[in-house]
C-alpha positions as CSV (number, residue, x, y, z in Angstrom):
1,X,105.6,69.1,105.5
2,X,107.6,72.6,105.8
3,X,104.8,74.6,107.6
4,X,107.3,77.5,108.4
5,X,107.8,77.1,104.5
6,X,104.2,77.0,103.8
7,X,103.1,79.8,105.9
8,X,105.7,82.0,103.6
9,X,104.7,81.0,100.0
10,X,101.2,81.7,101.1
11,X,101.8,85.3,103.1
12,X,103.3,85.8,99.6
13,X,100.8,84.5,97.6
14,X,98.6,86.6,99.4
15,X,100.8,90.2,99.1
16,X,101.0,89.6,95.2
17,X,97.0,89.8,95.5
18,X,95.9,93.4,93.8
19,X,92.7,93.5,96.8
20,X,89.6,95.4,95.3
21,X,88.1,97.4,97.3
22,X,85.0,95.0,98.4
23,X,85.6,92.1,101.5
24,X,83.6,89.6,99.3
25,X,85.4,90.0,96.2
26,X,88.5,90.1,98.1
27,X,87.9,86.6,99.6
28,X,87.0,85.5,96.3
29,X,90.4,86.3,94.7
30,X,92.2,84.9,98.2
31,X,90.4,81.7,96.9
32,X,91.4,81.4,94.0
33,X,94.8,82.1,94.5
34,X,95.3,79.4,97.4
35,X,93.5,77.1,94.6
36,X,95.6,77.7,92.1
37,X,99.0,77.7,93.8
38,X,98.7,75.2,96.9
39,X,97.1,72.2,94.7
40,X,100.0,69.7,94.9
41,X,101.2,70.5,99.0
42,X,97.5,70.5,100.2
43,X,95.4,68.2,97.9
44,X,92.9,71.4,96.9
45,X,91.3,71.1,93.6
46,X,88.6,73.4,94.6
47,X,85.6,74.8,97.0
48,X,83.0,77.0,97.4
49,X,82.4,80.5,99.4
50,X,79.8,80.9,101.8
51,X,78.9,84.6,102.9
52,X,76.6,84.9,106.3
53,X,73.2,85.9,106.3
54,X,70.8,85.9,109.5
55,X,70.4,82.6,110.2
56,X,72.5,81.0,107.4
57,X,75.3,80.8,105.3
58,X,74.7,81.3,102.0
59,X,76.8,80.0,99.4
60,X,78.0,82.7,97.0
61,X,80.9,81.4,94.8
62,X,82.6,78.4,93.6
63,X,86.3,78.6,92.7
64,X,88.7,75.8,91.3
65,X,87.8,72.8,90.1
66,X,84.3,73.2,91.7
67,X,83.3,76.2,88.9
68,X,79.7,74.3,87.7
69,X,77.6,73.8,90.6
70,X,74.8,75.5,92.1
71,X,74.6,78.8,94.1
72,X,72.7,80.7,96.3
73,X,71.8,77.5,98.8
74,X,71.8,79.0,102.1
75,X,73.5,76.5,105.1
76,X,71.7,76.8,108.5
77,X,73.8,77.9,111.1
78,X,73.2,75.3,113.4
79,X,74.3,72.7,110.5
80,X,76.5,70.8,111.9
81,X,79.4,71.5,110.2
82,X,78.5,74.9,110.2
83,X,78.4,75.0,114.0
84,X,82.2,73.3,114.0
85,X,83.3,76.2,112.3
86,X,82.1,79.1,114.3
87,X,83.1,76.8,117.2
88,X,86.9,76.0,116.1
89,X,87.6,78.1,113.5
90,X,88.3,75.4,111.0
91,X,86.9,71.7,110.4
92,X,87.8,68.8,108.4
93,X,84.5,66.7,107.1
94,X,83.9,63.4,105.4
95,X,80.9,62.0,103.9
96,X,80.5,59.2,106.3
97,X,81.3,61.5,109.5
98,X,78.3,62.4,112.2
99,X,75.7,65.2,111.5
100,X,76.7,65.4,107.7
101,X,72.9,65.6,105.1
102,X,74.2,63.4,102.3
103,X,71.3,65.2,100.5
104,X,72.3,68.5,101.5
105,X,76.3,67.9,100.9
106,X,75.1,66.1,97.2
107,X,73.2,69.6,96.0
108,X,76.4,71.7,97.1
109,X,78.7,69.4,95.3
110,X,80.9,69.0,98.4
111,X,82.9,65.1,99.5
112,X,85.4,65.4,102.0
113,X,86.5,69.1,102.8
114,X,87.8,71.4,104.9
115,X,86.8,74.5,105.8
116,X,87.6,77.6,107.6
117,X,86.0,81.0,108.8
118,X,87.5,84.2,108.0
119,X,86.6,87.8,108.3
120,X,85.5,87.6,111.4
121,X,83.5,84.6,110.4
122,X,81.3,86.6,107.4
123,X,82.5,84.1,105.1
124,X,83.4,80.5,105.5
125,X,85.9,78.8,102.5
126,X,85.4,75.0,102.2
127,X,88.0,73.1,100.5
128,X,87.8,70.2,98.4
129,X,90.9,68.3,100.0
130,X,92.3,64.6,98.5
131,X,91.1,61.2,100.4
132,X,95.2,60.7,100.7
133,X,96.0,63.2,103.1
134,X,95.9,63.1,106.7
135,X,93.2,64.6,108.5
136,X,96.1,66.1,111.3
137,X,97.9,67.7,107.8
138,X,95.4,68.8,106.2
139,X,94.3,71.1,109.6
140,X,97.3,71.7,110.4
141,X,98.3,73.4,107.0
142,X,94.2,75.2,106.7
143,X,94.7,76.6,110.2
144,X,98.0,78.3,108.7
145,X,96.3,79.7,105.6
146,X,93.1,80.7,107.7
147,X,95.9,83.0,110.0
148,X,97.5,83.8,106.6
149,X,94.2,84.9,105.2
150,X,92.6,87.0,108.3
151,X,95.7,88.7,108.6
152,X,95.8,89.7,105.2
153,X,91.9,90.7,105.3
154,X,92.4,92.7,108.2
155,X,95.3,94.7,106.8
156,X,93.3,95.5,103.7
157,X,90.8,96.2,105.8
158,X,92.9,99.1,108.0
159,X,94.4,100.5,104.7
160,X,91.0,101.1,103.5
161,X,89.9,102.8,106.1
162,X,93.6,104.9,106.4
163,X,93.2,105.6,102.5
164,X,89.1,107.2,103.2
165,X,91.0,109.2,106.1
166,X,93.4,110.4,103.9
167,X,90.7,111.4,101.8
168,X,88.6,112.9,104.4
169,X,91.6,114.8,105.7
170,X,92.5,116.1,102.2
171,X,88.8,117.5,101.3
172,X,88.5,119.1,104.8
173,X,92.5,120.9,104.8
174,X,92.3,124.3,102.9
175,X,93.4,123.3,99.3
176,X,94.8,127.0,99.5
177,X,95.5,130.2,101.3
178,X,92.5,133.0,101.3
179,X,92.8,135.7,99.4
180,X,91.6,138.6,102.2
181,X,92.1,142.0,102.0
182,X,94.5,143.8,104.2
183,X,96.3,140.2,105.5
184,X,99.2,138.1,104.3
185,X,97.6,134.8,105.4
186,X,99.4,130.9,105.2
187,X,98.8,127.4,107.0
188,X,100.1,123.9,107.1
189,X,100.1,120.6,108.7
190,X,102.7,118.4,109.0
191,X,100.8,115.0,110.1
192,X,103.5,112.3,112.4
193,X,101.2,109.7,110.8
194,X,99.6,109.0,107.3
195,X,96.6,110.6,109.1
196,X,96.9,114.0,111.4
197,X,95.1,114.7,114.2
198,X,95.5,118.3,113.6
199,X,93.4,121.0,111.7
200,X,92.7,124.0,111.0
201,X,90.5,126.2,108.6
202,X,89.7,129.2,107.1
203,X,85.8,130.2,106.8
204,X,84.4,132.9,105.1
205,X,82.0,133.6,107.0
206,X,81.1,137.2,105.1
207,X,82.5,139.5,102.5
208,X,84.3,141.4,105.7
209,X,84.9,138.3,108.0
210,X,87.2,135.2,107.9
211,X,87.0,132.9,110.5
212,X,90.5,131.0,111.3
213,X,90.2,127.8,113.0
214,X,92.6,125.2,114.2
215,X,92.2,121.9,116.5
216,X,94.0,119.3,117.8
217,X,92.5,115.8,119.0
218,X,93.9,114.1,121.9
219,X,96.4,111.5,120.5
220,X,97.1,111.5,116.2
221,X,96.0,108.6,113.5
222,X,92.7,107.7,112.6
223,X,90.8,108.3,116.1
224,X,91.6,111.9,116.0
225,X,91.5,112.4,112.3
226,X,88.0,111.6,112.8
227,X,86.8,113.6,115.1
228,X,88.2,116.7,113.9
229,X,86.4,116.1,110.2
230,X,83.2,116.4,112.9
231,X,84.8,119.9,114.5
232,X,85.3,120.5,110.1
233,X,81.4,119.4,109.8
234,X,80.2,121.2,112.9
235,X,82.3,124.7,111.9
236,X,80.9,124.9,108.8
237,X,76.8,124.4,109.8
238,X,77.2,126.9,112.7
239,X,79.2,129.8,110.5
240,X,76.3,128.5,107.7
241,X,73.4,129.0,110.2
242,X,75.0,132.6,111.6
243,X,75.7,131.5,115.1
244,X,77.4,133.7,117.6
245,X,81.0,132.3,118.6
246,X,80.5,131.0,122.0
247,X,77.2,129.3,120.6
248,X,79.1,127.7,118.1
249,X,81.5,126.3,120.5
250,X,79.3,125.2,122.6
251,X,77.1,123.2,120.1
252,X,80.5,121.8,119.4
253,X,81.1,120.8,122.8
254,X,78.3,118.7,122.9
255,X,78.8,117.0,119.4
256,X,82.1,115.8,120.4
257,X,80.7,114.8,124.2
258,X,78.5,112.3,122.4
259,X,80.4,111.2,120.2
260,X,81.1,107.7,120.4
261,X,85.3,107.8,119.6
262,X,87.4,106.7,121.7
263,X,88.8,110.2,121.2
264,X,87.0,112.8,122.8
265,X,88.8,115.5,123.6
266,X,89.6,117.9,121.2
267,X,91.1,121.5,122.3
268,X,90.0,124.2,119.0
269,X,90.7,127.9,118.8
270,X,88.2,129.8,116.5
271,X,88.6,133.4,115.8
272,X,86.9,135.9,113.3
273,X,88.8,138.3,112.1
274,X,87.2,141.3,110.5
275,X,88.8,143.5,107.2
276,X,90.1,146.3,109.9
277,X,92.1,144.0,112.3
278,X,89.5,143.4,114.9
279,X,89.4,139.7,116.5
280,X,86.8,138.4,118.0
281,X,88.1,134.7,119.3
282,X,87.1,131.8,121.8
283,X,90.0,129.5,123.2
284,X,88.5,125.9,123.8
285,X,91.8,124.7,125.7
286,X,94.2,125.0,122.6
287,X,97.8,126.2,123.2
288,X,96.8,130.2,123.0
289,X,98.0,131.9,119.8
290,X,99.8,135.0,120.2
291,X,99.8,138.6,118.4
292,X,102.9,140.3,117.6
293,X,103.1,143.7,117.7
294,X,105.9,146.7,118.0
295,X,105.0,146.8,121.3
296,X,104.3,143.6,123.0
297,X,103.7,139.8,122.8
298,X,99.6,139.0,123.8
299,X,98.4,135.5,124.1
300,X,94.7,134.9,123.3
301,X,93.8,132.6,126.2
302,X,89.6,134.1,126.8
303,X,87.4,131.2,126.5
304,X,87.1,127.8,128.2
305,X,87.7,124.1,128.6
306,X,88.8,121.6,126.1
307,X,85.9,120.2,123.8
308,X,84.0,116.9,125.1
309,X,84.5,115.7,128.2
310,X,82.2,118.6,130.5
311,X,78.5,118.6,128.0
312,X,77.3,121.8,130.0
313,X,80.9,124.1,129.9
314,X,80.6,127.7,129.7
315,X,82.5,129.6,127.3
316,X,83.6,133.3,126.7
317,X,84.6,135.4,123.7
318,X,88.0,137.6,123.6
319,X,89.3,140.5,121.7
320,X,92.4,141.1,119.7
321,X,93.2,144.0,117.5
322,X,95.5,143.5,114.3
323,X,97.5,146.8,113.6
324,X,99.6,146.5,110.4
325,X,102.8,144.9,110.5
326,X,101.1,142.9,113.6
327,X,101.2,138.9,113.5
328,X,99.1,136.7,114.5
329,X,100.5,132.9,115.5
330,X,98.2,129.9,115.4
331,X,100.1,126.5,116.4
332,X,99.4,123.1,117.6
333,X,101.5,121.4,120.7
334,X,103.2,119.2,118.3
335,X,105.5,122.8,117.8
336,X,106.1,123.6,121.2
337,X,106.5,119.9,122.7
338,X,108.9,118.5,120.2
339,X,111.7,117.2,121.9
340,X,115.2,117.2,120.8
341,X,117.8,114.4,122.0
342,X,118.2,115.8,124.9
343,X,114.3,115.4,125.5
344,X,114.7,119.1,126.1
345,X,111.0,120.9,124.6
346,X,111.1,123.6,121.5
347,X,108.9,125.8,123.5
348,X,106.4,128.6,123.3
349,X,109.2,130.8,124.4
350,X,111.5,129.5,121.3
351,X,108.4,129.6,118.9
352,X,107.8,133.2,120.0
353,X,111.2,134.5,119.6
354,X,111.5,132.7,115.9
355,X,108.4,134.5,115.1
356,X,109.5,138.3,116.6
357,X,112.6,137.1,114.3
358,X,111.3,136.7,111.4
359,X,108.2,139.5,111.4
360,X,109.5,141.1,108.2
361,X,109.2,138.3,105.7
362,X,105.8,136.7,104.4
363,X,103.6,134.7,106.0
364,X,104.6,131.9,104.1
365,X,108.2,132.4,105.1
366,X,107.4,133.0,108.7
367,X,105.6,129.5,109.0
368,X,107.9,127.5,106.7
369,X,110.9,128.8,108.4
370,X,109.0,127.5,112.6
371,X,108.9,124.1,110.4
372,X,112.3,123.6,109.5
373,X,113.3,124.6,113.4
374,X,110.8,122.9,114.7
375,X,112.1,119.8,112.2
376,X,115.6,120.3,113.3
377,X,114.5,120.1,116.4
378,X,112.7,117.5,116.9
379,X,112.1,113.4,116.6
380,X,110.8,112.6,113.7
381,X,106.7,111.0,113.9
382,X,106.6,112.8,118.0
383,X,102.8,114.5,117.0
384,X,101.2,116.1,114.6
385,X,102.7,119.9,113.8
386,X,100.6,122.6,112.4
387,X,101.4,126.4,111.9
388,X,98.7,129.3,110.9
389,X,100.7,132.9,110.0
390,X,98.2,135.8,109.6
391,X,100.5,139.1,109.2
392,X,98.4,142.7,108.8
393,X,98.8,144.5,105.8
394,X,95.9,146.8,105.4
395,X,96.0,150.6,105.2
């Protein structure tokens, strides 16, 4: 037998598979599918599923040839067989071998057969395999389809959990700029994977205030896309419940300290900007933003550690004063430490001077145009890139 061949047709098999959304329904269709299309190579005509319980294996489907038995017989563990298969991985059993329950085998319909664990041994697929094939074939060609099939499991498995980050992600990014009087206003990520690391926010907190967030977890993907929906979460309660600034840092410290992510350290600036230009902000380790004005270029550095790996850090609140015409520059270091060929860095100083640049156009404009340099710039999928623009208008 081709087993190089074999492994193919049946990675392909398995791609051509439109997975559902459950594990046991997806193991059902994997099933059916090796059923239907591996009958003449391996000698299958048929089999049953077996889903774990406790202390047993129950059996939960029949597929193939083996449509009209019973279900819902539940295997003990320590079944002989059973215990093969957690031990190996995969078994081949006939009816005269030791430590098989004629009685037992007679109710689930099974003769010789082969089985295999998958999904990190939740489920267990026995084959019904033909007398004429070699006990050394037929594991040979099983052990390739159970590799074939965890692989496949696991993969769906991941993209599940990527697509509910992607959803997660999408519900927590602004779905569009504020409307607040007196400020052009305009944000945006730019993930380097199908899940950023990166967010930020804008909170009305009151009538007169808007609070302007953004974060950055250490490292990008699905670790640090997940603890930033809990900075999202955490934000959102404290703003709800009228905490003071450094108390709502704080409490955020210790939510991402105890978290259990391998991603714990999240730097987050969080600001509240009032309807006459007045900012009160804490810095929690985040690249400090920066104000442009006529006169001068101030960074917004007051406030304290990153978030998570000190429980009991202190924090403390800074001021900045929005005059019209001023801007104020919210970034994440996936601007300032993209690298060009040369593995020379964009720069705060670079960011800054495109900003002074470009003071007279929109907010929109201002960030879109940092993108495309920063784009330019850079390699492409370096870190996660996000830009917040407020510009003063009022008066």
């Amino acid at each position: 037998m081709d087993y190089k061949r074999l492994l193919t047709q049946v990675e392909r098999t398995l791609e051509q598979i439109d997975m559902p959304e459950s594990t046991s329904t997806t193991v059902t269709f994997i099933a059916e599918a090796i059923a239907a299309n591996f009958r003449d190579e391996l000698g299958i005509t048929g089999g049953r599923i077996y889903e774990a319980r406790d202390e047993t294996y129950e059996l939960v489907g029949r597929f193939g040839q083996d449509q009209d038995g019973a279900l819902h017989i539940e295997v003990p563990k320590d079944y002989k067989p059973i215990s093969l298969i957690l031990e190996n991985g995969i078994v081949v059993m006939d009816p005269t071998d030791p430590g098989i329950d004629p009685e037992l085998e007679k109710q689930l319909g099974a003769r010789r057969f082969c089985a295999v664990a998958v999904g990190d041994e939740n489920y267990i697929l026995a084959f019904n395999v033909s007398p004429e094939l070699k006990r050394d074939d037929i594991l040979f060609s099983l052990n390739l389809i159970r590799y074939a099939i965890n692989q496949r499991i696991r993969t769906h498995r991941f993209e599940s959990l990527i697509g509910e980050a992607q959803r997660i992600q999408q519900s927590i990014l602004p779905q569009r700029v504020p409307q607040y009087a007196g400020f052009d206003i305009w944000g945006r990520t730019v993930p380097a994977e199908i899940v950023s690391g990166d967010f930020y926010d804008f909170i009305p907190v009151t009538d007169n205030i808007l609070g302007l967030a953004i974060a950055d977890g250490s490292g990008h993907g699905l670790p640090a896309a997940l603890v930033v929906r809990d900075i999202y979460m955490g934000l959102r309660m404290a703003t709800d419940r009228d905490f003071k600034i450094v108390r709502t840092v704080e409490k955020l410290n210790h939510i991402i300290h105890r978290g259990r992510l391998t991603t714990k350290f999240v730097s987050l600036f969080y600001g509240e900007l009032e309807t006459g230009g007045i900012l009160i902000y804490c810095n929690a380790g985040h690249n400090p933003p920066f104000v442009v004005s006529n006169q001068k270029v101030e960074f917004l550095r007051n406030g304290g550690p990153v978030l998570g790996p000190t429980p009991d850090a202190s924090y403390t609140r800074g001021f900045a004063k929005l005059q019209p015409g001023d801007l104020l520059c919210l970034y994440s270091d996936g601007i300032i430490e993209a690298h060009d060929r040369q593995d020379r860095e964009f720069s705060t100083e670079r960011l800054v001077r495109i900003v002074k640049a470009a003071r007279a156009r929109s907010a929109q404009e201002i960030g879109q145009e940092v993108l495309t340099r920063v784009a330019k710039w850079g390699r492409e999928g370096e870190d996660d890139r996000t830009i917040v623009i407020v510009k003063a208008i009022y008066l």
